[in-house]
C-alpha positions as CSV (number, residue, x, y, z in Angstrom):
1,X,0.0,0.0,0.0
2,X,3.0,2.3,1.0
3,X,5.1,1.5,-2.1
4,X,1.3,2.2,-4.0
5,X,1.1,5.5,-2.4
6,X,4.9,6.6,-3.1
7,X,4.5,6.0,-6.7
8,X,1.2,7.6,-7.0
9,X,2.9,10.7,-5.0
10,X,5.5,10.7,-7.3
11,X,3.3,10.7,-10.6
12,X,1.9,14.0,-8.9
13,X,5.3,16.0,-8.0
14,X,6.6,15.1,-11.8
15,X,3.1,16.5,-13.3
16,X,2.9,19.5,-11.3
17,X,6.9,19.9,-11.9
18,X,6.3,19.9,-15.6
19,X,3.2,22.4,-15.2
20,X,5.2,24.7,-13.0
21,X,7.9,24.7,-15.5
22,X,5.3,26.0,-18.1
23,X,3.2,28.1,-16.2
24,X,6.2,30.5,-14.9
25,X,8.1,30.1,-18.1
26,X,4.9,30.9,-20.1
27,X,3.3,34.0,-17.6
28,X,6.3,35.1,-15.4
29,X,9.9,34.6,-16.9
30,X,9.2,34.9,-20.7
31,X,7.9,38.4,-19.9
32,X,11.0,40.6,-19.6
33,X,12.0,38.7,-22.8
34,X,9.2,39.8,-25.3
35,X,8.6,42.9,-23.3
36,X,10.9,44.9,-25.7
37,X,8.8,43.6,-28.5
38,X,5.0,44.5,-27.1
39,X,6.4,47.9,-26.7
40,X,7.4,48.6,-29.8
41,X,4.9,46.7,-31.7
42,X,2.1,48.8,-29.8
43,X,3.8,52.0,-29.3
44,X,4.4,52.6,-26.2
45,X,8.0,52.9,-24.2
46,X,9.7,49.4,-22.4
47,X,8.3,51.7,-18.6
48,X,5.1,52.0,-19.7
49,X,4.8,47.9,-20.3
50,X,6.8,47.5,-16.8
51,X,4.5,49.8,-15.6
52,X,1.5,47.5,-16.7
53,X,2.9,44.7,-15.6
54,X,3.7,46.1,-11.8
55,X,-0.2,46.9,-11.7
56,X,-0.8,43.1,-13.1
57,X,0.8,42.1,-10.2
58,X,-0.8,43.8,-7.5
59,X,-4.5,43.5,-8.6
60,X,-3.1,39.9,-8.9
61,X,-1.9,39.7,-5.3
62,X,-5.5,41.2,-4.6
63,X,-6.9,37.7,-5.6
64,X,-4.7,35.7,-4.0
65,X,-7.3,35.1,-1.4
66,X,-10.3,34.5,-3.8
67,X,-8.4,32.0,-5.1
68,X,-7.5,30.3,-1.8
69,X,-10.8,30.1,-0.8
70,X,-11.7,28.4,-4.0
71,X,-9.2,25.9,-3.2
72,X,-10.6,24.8,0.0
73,X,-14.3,24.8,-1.3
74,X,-13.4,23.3,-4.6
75,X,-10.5,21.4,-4.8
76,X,-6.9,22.7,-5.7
77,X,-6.8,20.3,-8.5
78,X,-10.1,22.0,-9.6
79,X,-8.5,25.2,-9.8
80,X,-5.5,24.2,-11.2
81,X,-7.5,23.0,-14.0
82,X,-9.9,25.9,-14.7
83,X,-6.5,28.3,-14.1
84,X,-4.6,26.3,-17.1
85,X,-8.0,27.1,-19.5
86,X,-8.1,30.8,-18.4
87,X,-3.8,31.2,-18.8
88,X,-4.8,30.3,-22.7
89,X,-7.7,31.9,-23.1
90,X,-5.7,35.1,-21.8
91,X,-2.3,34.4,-23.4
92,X,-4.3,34.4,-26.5
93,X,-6.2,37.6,-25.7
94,X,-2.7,38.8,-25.3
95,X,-1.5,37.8,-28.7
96,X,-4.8,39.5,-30.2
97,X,-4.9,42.9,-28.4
98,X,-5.4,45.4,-30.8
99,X,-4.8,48.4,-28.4
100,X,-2.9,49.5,-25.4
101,X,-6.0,49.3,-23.1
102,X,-6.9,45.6,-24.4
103,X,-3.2,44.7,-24.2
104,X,-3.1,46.0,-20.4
105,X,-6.9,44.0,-19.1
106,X,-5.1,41.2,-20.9
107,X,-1.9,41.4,-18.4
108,X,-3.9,41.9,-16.0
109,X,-6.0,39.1,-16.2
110,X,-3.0,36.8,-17.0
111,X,-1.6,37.6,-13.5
112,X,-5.0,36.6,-12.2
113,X,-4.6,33.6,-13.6
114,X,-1.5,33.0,-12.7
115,X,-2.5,32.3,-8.8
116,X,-4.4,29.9,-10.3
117,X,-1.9,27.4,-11.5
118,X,1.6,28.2,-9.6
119,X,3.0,27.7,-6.7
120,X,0.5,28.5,-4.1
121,X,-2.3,26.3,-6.1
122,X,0.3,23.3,-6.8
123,X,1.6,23.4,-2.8
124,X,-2.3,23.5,-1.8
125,X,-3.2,20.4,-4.3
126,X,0.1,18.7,-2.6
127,X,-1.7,19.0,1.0
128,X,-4.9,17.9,-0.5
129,X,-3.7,14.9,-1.9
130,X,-1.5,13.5,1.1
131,X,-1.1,16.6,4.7
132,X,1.3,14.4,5.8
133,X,3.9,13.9,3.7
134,X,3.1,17.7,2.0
135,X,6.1,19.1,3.6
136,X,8.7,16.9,1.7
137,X,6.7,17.0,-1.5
138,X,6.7,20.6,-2.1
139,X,10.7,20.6,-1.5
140,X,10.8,18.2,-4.5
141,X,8.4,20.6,-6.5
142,X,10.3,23.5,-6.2
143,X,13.6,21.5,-6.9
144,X,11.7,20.6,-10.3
145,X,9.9,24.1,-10.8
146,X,13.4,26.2,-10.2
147,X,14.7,25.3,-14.0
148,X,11.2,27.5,-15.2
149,X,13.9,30.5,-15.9
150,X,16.5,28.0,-16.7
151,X,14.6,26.7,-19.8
152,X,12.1,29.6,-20.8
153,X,14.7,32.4,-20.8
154,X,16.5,30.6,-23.3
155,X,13.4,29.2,-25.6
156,X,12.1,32.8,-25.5
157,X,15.1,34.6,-26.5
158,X,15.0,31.7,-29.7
159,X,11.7,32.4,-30.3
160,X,12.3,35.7,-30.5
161,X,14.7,35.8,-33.9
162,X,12.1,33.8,-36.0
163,X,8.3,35.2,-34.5
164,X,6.6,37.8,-33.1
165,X,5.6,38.2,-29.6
166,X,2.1,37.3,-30.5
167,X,3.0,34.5,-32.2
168,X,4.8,33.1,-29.6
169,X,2.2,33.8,-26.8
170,X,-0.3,31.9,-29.2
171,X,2.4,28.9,-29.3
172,X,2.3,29.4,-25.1
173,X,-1.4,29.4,-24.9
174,X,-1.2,25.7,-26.7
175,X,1.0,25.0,-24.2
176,X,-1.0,25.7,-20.9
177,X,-4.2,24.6,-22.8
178,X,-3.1,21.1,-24.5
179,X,-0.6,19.5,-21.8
180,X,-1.0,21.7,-18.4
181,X,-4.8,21.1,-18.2
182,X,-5.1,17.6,-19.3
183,X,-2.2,16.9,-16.5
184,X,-4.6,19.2,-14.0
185,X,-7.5,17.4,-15.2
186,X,-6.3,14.2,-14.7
187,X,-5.3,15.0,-11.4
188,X,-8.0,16.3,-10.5
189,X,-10.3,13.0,-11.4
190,X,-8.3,11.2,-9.7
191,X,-8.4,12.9,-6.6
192,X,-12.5,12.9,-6.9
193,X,-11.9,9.1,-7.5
194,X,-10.3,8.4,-4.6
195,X,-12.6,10.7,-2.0
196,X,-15.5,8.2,-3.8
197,X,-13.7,5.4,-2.6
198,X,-13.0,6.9,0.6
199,X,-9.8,6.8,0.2
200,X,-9.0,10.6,1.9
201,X,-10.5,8.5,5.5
202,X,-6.9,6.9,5.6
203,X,-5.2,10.2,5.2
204,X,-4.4,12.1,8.2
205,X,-4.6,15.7,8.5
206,X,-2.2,17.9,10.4
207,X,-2.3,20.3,13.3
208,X,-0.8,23.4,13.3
209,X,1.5,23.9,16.6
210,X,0.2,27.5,17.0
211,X,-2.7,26.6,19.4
212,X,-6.0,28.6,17.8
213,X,-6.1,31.1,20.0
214,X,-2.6,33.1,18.9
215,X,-3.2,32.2,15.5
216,X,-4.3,35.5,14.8
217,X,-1.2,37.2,15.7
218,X,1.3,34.6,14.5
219,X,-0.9,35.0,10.8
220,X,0.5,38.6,11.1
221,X,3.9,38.4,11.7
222,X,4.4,35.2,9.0
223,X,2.4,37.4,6.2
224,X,4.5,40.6,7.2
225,X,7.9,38.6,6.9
226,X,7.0,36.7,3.9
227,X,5.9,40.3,2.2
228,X,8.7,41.8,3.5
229,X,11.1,39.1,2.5
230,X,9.2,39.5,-0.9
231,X,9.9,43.1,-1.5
232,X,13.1,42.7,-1.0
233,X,13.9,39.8,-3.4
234,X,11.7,41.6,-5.9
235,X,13.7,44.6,-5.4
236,X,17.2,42.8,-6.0
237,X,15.7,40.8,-8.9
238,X,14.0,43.7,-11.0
239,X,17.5,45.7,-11.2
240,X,20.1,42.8,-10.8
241,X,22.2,43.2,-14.2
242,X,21.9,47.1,-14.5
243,X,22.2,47.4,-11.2
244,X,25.6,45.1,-11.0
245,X,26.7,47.2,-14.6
246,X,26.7,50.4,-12.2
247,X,29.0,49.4,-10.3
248,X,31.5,49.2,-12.3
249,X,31.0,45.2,-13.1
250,X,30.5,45.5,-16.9
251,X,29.8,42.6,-19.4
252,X,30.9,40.3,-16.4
253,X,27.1,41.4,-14.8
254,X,25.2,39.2,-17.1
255,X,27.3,36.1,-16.4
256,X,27.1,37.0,-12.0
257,X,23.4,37.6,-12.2
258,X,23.2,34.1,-14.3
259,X,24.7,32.6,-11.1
260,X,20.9,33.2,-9.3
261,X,19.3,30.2,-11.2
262,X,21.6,27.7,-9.7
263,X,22.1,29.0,-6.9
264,X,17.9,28.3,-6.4
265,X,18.0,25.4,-7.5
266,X,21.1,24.2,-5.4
267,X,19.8,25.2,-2.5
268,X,16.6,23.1,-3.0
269,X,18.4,19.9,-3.5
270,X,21.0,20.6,-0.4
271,X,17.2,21.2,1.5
272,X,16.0,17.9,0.0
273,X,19.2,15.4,1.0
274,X,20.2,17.0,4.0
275,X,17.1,19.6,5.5
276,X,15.1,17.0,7.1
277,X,15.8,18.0,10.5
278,X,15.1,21.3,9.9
279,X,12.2,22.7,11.0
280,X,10.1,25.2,8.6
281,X,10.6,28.5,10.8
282,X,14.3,27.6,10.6
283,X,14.3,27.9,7.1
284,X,12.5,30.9,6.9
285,X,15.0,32.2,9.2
286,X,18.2,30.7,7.4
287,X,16.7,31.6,3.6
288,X,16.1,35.5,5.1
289,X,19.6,35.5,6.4
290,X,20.9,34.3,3.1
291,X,19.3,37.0,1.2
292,X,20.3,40.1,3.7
293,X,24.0,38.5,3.9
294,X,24.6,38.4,0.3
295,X,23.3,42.2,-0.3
296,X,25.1,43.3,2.7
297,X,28.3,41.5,0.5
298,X,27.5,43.7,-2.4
299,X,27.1,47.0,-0.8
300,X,30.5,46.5,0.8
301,X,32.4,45.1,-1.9
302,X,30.9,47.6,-4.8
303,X,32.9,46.3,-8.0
304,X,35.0,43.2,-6.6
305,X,34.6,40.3,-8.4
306,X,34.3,37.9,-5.7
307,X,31.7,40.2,-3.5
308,X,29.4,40.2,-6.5
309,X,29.7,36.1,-7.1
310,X,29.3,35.8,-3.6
311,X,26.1,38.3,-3.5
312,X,24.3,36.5,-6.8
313,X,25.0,33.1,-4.6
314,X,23.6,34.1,-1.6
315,X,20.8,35.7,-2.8
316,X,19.8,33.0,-5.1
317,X,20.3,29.8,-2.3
318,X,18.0,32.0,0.3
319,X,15.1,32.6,-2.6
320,X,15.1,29.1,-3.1
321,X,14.6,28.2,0.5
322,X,12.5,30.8,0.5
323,X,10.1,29.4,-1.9
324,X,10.2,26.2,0.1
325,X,9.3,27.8,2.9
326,X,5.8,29.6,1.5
327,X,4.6,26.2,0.9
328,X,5.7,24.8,4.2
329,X,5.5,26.9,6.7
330,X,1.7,27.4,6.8
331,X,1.3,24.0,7.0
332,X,3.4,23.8,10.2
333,X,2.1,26.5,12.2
334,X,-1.7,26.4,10.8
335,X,-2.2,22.8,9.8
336,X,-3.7,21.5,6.4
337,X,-7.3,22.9,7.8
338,X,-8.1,25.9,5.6
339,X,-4.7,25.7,3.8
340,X,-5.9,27.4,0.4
341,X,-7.5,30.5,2.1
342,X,-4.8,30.9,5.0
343,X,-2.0,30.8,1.8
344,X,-4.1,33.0,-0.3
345,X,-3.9,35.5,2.5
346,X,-0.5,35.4,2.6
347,X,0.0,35.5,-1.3
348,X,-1.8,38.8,-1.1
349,X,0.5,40.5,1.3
350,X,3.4,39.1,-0.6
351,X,2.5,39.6,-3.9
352,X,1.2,43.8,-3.3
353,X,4.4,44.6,-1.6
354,X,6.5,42.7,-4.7
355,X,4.9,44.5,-7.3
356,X,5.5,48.0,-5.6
357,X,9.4,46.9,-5.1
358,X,10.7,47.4,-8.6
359,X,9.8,51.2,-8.9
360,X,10.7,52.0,-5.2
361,X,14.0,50.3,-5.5
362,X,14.6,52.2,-8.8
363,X,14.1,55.7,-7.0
364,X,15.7,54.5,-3.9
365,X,18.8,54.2,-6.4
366,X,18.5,57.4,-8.3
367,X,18.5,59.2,-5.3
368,X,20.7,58.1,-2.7
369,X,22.8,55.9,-4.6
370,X,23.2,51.8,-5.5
371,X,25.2,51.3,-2.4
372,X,22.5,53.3,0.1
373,X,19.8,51.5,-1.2
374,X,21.4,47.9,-1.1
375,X,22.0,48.5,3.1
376,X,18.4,50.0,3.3
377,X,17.0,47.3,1.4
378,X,19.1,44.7,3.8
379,X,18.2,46.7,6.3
380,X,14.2,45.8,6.0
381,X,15.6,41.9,5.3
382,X,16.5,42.0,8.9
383,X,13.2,43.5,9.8
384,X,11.9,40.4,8.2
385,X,14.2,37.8,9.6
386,X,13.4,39.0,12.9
387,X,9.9,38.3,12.5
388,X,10.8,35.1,11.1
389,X,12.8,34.6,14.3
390,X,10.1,35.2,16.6
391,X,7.9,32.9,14.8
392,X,10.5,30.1,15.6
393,X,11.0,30.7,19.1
394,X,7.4,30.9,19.6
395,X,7.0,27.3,17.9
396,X,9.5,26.1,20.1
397,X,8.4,26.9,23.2
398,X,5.1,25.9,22.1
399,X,6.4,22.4,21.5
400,X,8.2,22.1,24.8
401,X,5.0,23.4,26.6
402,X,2.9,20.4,24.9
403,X,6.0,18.2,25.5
């Protein structure tokens, strides 16, 4: 029955790897490729399409806990599957825009349905299916779902020299539509197969170690760190290259800011051989601690070689605990009760503050300088990795009190 159970977990981490791959390479990471191209194809300036974008992600966070609640009334699977329809549907409304204002409710509603099929619906269809061993399976997922950049950059920038944008956001709508939502779909009637047998009875849910009443306040702090945590990785990510070619890194930026891919990915597998023993609020605590070390590296090293491998390192192994964490964390403190809406709510915060980081980080620099802004934006890392803190010592002595 176990060795039944392992496979069929399996099949389900390799399906959702393969439509994570799609669904960020498709809406998130192909974006800043063609974005050159939508501008001048529609006439506008390469801000103005950032600019849409930004406000695609924050009326995107906005939904984040519409979509939650879906998942817990619903199904995740459901969601998933419904999400992959409405990514084509839009991708293509993309492709057909005809103006600037069409273009942008397009973006917009492309982010929308992006919570739909990413991360937070794939870890919430991971509890569904098995609470107990959720923890473990969303490590592998992000292990499979870091090489989205790795493989979409690339394909987009290929795409690029023999079609149009539109052309290749029609080829992208084929993709979510014709192998992310038959993979959902299947999913997601086998999961209604199994409740008919009664299957979910032998499935165990967990409880959260924050008791119910301080649940309240402990949603706070872990929604505050996580958007805090999130503004700053946005901030770093948005302005990486240009901001490493300011300081005086050159052609060498490109190759540095490369380093961030692996770098997520590495840390994912280290997590996944050796993390076991970790708890979740540890690794919130170690990936924030990655993240502020590495820009505090940069903003003392300035154009020194081994500062800025070291910064692009460090930054990349903390986002991809970091991801690990979003997934895992919930479930540890809250339980698998309500998981959808309680990680909607946190997408929310997360995803507002991200959206908002680009453009502040931007006038942060222009104003007081690449190397002020780096220590202010570590500076508000720490903010977060104290909270993160906090959460873990409260779990702990939580734990000793039940023990």
């Amino acid at each position: 029955m176990r060795d039944t159970r392992n496979a069929t977990s399996l099949t389900t981490i390799s399906a959702l790897g393969l439509t994570q791959i799609i669904g960020y390479g498709t809406l998130y990471y192909s974006f800043s490729i063609l974005a050159p191209g939508m501008a001048k194809d529609l006439g506008i300036t390469l801000e103005q399409v950032f600019g849409v974008f930004s406000a695609s992600l924050f009326i995107g966070g906005l939904s984040a806990p519409v979509i939650g609640r879906q998942m817990d009334r619903a199904g995740a699977t459901t969601v998933l599957t419904v999400g992959s329809v409405l990514s084509a549907l839009t991708l293509a409304l993309c492709a057909w825009s005809p103006s600037v204002p069409v273009f942008a409710l397009a973006i917009v509603l492309l982010e929308i349905s992006s919570g739909m099929v990413q991360y937070q619906a794939a870890f919430a269809a991971l509890v569904e299916s098995e609470p107990k061993t959720a923890s473990r399976s969303i490590t592998y997922l992000t292990l499979i779902g870091g090489f989205a950049s790795t493989i979409f950059w690339p394909i987009s920038s290929a795409l690029m020299e023999c079609l149009s944008w539109r052309e290749i956001y029609l080829a992208f709508a084929a993709l979510n539509l014709l192998v992310c939502m038959p993979l959902h779909f299947w999913m997601m009637r086998r999961g209604k197969a199994a409740n008919a047998r009664g299957a979910t009875r032998e499935r165990e849910r967990v409880i959260g170690v924050i008791p119910p009443e301080a649940r309240r306040g402990a949603m706070i702090v872990v929604s505050a760190a996580f958007a805090i945590l999130g503004f700053t990785l946005a901030s770093i990510l948005a302005h990486m290259v240009p901001m490493l070619g300011n300081l005086g890194l050159g052609t060498a930026a490109v190759v540095i800011g490369s380093l961030f891919g692996p770098a997520q990915v590495l840390s994912r597998l280290i997590n996944m051989i050796f993390g076991t023993r970790l708890s979740p609020p540890l690794l919130a605590v170690i990936s924030a601690a990655l993240m502020v070390t590495g820009i505090v590296i940069l903003g003392l090293s300035g154009s020194w070689l081994p500062g800025a491998i070291a910064f692009a390192i460090c930054v990349g192994l903390g986002s991809g605990i970091n991801s690990i964490a979003q997934g895992s964390l919930p479930l540890y403190l809250f339980g698998s009760d309500g998981y959808g809406a309680i990680t909607g709510r946190m997408a929310a915060a997360r995803l507002a503050m991200g959206a908002a980081a680009p453009l502040v980080f931007a006038m942060a620099m222009e104003r007081i300088g690449v190397g002020l802004s780096l220590f202010a934006t570590a500076a508000l890392g720490m903010v977060g990795m104290a909270a993160f803190v906090s959460v873990s010592m409260a779990t702990r002595q939580n734990t000793v009190t039940v023990g």
